[in-house]
N, C-alpha and C positions, 0 to 999 in steps of 0.2 A: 594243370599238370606241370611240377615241376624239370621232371627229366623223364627220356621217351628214348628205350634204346633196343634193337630189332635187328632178327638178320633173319635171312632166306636162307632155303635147305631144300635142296633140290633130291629128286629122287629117292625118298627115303619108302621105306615098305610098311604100309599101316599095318599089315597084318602080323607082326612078327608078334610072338608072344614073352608078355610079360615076365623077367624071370622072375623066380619062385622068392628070391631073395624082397626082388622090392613089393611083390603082392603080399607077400606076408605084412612086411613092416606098416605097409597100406592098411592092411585090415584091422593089426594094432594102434593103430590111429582111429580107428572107427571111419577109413573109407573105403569103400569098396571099388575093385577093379574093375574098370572098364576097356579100355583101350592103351596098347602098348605108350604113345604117343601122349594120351590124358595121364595115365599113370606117372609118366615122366616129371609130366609138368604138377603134378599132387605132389608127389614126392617130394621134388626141391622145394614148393615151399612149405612143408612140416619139415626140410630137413633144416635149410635156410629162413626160414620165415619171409618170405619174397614170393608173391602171387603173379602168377605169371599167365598168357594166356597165348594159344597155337589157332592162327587161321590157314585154313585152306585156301592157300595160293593164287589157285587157279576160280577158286571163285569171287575172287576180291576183286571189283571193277575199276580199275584208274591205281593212283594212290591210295595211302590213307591220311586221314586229317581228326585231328582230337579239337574238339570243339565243343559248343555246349546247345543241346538239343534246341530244335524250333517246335513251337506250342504244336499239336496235331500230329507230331510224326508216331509212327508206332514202330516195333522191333519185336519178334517171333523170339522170344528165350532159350534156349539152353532146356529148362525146364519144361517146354511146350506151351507156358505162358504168354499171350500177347500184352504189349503195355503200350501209354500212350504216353507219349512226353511231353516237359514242358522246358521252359527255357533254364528250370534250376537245376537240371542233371546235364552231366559230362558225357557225352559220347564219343564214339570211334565209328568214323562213318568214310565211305570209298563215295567214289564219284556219283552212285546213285542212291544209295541210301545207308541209312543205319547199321552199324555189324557189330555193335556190343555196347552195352552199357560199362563205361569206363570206371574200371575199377571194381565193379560189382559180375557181372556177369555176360558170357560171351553171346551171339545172336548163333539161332538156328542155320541161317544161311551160309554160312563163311564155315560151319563145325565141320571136322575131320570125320571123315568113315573109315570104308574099305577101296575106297578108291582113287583115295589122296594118293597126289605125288610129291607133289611141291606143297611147302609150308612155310609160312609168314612167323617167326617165334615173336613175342612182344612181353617185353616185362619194363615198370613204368614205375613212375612216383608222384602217386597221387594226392595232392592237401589233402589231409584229415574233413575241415569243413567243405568239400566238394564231393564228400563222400557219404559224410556223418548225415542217416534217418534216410537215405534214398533208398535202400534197400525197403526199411521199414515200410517204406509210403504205397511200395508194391507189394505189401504180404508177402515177404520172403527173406533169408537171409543165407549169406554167402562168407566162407573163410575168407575169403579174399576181403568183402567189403568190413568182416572184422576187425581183419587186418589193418587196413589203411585207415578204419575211423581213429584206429589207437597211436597210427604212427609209424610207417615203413623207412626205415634207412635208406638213403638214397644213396650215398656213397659206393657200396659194393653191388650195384643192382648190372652193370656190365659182369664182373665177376660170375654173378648167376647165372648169364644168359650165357655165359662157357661153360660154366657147370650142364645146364642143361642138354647146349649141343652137343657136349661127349656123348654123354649119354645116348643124346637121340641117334649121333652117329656111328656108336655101337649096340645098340639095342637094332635097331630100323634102317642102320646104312645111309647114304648119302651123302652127298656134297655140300659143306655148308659155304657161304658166300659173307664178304665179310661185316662187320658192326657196324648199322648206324646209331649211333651217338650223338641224341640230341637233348641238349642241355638248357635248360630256360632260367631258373631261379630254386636253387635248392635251401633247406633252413640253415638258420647264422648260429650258431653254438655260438652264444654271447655268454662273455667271462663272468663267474659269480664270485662273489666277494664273502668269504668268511668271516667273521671276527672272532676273532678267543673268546673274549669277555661275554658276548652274548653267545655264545655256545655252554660256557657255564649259567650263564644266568639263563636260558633257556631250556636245558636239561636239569639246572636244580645240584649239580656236583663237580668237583675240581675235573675241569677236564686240561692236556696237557698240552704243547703245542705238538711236541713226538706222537703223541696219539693221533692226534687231527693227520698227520701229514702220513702216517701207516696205514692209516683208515683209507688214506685217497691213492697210495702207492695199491695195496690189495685191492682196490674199486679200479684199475685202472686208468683211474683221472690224471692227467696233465696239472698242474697247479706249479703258482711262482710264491714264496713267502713277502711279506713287503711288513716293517715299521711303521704303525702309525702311534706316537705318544707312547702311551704308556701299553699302550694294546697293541696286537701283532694280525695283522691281513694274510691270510690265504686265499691268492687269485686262482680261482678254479676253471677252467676251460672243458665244459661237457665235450663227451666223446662225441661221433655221431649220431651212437645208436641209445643216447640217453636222451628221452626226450623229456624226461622227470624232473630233471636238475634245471629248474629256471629261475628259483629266488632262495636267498639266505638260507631259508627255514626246509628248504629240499636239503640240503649239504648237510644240516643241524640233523635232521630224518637220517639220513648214512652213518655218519657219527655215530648213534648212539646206536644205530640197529648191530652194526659191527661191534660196537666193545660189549653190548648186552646190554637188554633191557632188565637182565636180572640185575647188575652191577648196579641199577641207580638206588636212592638212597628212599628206606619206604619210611616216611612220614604220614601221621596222622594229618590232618584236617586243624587248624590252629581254631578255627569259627565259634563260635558259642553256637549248644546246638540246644534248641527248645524242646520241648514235645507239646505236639497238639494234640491235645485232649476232645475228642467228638463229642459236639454236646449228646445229653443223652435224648435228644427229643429230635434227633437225627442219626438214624440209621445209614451206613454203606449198600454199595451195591453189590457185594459180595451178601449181604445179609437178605438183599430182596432177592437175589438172586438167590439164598437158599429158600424162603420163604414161596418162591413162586416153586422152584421142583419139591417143595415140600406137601405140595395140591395136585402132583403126578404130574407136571410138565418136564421134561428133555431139554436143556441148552443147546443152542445150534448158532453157529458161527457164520454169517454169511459175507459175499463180499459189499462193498460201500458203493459203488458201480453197476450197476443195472439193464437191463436192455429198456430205452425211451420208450415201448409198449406201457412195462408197468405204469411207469408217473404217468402217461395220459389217462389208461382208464382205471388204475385202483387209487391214484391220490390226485386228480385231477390238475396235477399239473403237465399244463401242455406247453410253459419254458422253463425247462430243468438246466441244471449247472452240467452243463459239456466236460467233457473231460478230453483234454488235447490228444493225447495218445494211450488210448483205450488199451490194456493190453488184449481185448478181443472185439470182433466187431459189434456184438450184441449188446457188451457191455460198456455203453458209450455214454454214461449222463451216469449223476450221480444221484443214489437215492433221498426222496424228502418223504420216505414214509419205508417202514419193513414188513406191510402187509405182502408186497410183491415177493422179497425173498422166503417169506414164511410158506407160501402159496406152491412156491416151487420147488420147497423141500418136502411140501404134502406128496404131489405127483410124484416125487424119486420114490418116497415111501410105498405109496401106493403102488408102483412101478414093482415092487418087490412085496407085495402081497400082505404088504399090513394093512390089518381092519381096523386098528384105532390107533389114533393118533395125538399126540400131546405133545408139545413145542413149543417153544418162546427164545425170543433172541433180546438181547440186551446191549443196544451201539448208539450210533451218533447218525444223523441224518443231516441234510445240507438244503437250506433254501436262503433263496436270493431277501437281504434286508440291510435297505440303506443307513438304517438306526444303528447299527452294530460296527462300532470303533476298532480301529487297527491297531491290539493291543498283543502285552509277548504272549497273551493265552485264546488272542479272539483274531481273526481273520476280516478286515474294514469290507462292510457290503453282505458279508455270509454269515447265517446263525447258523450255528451247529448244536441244536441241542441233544441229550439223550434221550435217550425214548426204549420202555418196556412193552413188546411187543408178544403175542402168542397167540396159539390157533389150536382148537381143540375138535377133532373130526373123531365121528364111530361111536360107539355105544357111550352112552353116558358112566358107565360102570366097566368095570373088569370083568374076565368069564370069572361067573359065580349061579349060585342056585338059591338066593336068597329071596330074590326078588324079578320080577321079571324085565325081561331088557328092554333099552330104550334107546331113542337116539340122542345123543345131545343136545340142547337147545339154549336157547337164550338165557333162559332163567340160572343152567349150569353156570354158565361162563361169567353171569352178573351174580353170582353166588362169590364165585373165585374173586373178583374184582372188590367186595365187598369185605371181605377176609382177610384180605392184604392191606387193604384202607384201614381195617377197625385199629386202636376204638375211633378214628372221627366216621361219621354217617355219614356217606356220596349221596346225590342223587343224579338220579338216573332220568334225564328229558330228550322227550322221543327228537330225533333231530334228521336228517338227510347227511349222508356221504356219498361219495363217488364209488366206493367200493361196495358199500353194504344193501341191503335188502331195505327199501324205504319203509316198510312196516315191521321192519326188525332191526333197528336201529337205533340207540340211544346215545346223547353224549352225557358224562361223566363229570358233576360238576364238584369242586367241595368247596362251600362258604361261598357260593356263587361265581366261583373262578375255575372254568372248563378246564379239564388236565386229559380227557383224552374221547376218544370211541369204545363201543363194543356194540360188536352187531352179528348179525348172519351173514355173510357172502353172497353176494347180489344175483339173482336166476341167472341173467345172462354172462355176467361173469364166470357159475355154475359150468354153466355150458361150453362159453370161450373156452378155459381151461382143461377141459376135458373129464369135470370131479362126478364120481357117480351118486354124489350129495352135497350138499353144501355145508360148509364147517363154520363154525363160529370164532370169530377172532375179537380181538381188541388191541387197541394201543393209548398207553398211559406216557404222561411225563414222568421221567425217573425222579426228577425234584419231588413230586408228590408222593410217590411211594417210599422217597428217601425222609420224608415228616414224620413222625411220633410222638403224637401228643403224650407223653410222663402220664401213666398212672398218677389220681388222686385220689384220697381216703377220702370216702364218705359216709355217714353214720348209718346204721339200717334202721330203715323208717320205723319210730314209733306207735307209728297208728296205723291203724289196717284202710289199705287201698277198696276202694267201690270201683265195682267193673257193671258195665251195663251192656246190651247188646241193642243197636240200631238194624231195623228191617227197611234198607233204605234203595225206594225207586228211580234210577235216572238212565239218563239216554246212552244209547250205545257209546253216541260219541264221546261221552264224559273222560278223559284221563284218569289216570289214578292219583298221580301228581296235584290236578287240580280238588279233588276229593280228600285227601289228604289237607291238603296249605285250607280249605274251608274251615275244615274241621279245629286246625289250632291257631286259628286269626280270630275263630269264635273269644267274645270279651267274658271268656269265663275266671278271671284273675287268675290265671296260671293251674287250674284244678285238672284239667286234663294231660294228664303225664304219656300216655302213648292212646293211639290208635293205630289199630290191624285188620286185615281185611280178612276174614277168615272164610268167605263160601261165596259163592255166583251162581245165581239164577237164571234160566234162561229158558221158558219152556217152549218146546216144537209145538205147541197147538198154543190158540190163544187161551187166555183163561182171566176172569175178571180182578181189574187193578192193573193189569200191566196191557199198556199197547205195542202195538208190533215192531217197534224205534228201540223198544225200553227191556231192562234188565232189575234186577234184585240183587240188591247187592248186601250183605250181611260184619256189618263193622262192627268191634268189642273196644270200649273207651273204655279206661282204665283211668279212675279221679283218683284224686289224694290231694288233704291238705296236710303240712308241717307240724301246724300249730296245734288242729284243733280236732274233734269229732266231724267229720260230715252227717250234718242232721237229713233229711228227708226234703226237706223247703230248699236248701242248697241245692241239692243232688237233681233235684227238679228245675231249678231256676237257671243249672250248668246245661242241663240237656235239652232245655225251649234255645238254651242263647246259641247250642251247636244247630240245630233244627234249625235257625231262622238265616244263621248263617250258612248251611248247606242249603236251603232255597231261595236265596235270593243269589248265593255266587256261582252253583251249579244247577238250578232247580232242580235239588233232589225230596221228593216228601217221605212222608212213613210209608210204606207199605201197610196195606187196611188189611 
């Protein structure tokens, strides 16, 4: 506390009421009237800017003393908030305990009612840093402590406290008793030094010495001129109540605000300026971003901050990057996945009686990596990459009558992910996540390098949540989606392709994935151009050829050679080589 200045007012009437004059002005301010005596002291400071605070007299024990709280104490607010202290807040405390948190707000005990007589006024000048985030740290904020984080005049702060007592002593009556004035250390308005030359060379156009010294006569500034060389000094002495004017380039700010920012001179850009040409084999994220709402998904914008639920159980991290001062309590860590906010703009939806739902969000995510250099576009310690996220809940289709309804499933949403990859081919290998359904779950690989998830939304997840189904989401790296292999020309085949169909037995457990990679590792010299799975067997009773492990499974290989006819001996010798290699790497046989 720089300065601490106070007087006593004895007998004054709490009850009198408010006149009409300052309740109005009150409520144009956006405060509302409470008490003749509160009202007073609101008033001066939106009239004044000087926050001031009135205790009740007679219940203030001893003295008062400003001091700076001991760990453990607590104080009943103003608000009906109790809070506990620690040694980095100011208080205002009498001989047995706490009576206001200094500069922010006054204590329940010491407040005026209806039965006040005597009253303690106190208006003060508080440092900025003994003020600045204290408010904050209790979930709350106060004019007063906005006040002083930005900077209160200390100079006329007596002045106020006369303004005030008029007042109180015509509005509520009484005797007032006279000013203690106590003064510790107030700020030094230290001289600033102008120069001409860099006043021009800093704004870019002839500025004049007449102008400079108009500019600080109309600002109210004190200023001496001084010689130096060939250049001329304006010594500037800030007023009190400027607490902005601290270096050269504050003074150069007045200057040019005063003669106009229209007046300065508009130049181009002198730079040579290139154009970067996008390869074409790389699309924007404005383009994926149309590409995805162009398969029926919503853009949705969420925040980068999250409640630490999410990351522990939908992206399983359980030490996410904190964020110092959340602006709410939930949202306290920052996100390394946007399954959580996709999830929670489901439930708003659904909150409002939508049955289908389509979504995707398009941002940045944050996880802890000591690999990543402290450069002007990368953050040392933190990867931030982008990430294409979306969730698709409710019927597979629109209301229509074409076909009959469904719910969305897996197959959907790895349709969509497939669409926006072509032309490269992803595969899809069954994987575990933290968010998704362990049997509904795939990671998303291209050229053998993972770019993301898609899965179902995990039962208990389902549940936690409150979802009356589970929706299907995924998340890709934006870099992959942002790849476009260029169309190439290629000739149409000369010779007519042989298609065969395989009636082939293997165990439940078999992958498709694995069924598939047998099939074209087979050493048929490249004759095999696709395989597709076209039908599944699976009969409820037993029946002979298949045991109760085993399924049928119905594949169409499609040969072709370049060069030449496929003869019959070929075509034969292609389909023992697929055969031997589907039973020795899945043991699948023919179906008899």
């Amino acid at each position: 506390c720089g300065r601490f200045v106070g007087r006593v007012i004895r007998g004054v009437n709490p009850q009198a009421k408010t006149p009409e004059w300052m309740a109005e002005r009150l409520l144009r301010c956006g405060q509302r009237p409470v008490s003749a005596l509160v009202d007073i002291s609101n008033y001066v400071m939106f009239e004044r800017g000087q926050p001031s605070h009135v205790f009740d007299l007679d219940k203030v024990h001893g003295g008062l003393t400003v001091r700076w709280a001991q760990a453990g104490e607590t104080l009943k607010l103003l608000n009906g908030q109790t809070v506990t202290l620690d040694e980095q807040v100011g208080v205002i405390a009498d001989a047995q305990q706490v009576e206001s948190l200094a500069g922010i707000m006054g204590g329940d005990a010491t407040a005026v009612g209806d039965d006040t007589r005597n009253v303690y006024l106190e208006a003060a000048f508080w440092w900025p840093t003994s003020i600045a985030g204290r408010a904050r740290r209790y979930n709350f904020s106060t004019d007063a402590a906005h006040r002083y984080e930005r900077g209160v005049d200390a100079a006329p702060i007596a002045s106020f406290v006369e303004r005030i007592t008029r007042l109180i002593l015509e509005i509520c009556g009484g005797e007032a008793g006279p000013v203690d004035d106590q003064t510790l250390k107030q700020p030094e308005r230290k001289p600033v030094t102008l120069r001409l030359a860099r006043v021009q060379r800093v704004i870019g156009m002839p500025v004049t010495l007449v102008q400079c010294q108009d500019v600080f006569k109309r600002l109210g500034l004190n200023y001496g001129t001084k010689a130096a060389g060939d250049d001329t000094h304006l010594i500037v002495t800030p007023p009190t109540w400027r607490f902005d004017l601290q270096i050269e380039e504050d003074l150069i700010e007045e200057v040019v605000r005063v003669i106009g920012f229209d007046q300065l001179p508009k130049r181009p850009p002198q730079a040579p300026i290139a154009a970067q040409v996008r390869p074409e084999a790389n699309r924007g994220l404005y383009a994926v971003r149309r590409a995805v709402a162009a398969r029926g998904y919503q853009e949705t914008i969420n925040f980068s901050f999250v409640e630490e639920r999410w990351e522990a159980e939908l992206a399983g991290n359980t030490a996410p990057i904190r964020v110092l001062n959340p602006i709410a309590s939930p949202l306290s860590v920052m996100r390394s996945s946007l399954v959580g906010g996709l999830i929670e703009v489901l439930r708003t939806n659904l909150s409002r009686k939508a049955e289908r739902v389509r979504i995707f969000e398009v941002g940045r995510v944050f996880k802890r990596d000591a690999s990543v250099l402290d450069t002007d576009q990368t953050v040392g310690g933190f990867d931030q990459p982008v990430r294409v996220s979306g969730l698709a809940y409710g019927s597979a289709e629109a209301l229509q009558w074409g076909q009959p309804s469904r719910t969305v499933d897996f197959f959907d949403v790895k349709g969509d992910v497939e669409a926006w990859l072509a032309p490269r081919q992803p595969r899809f290998v069954a994987a575990e996540h933290p968010a998704f359904h362990p049997g509904r779950c795939a990671c998303v690989e291209i050229d053998g390098l993972a770019i993301g998830f898609v899965g179902e939304l995990h039962p208990k997840w389902r549940q936690a949540y409150e979802l009356p189904q589970a929706p299907v989401l995924f998340e890709l790296d934006a870099a992959a989606l942002n790849e476009r292999a260029v169309p190439r020309f290629t000739s149409v085949p000369k010779l007519q392709s042989v298609t065969r169909d395989l009636a082939l037995v293997v165990s439940d457990s078999t992958p498709y994935e694995q069924l598939m990679d047998a099939i074209h590792q087979a050493p048929t010299d490249g004759l095999v151009r696709s395989a597709r799975l076209f039908d599944i067997y699976k009969p409820k009773a037993p029946v002979p050829g298949l045991e109760a492990h085993e399924r049928s499974l119905a594949v169409r290989l499609e040969l072709l050679d370049d060069t030449q006819t496929l003869t019959d001996e070929r075509i034969e010798s292609c389909l023992t080589a697929v055969l031997a290699s589907l039973a020795s790497r899945v043991g699948a046989r023919v179906r008899a």
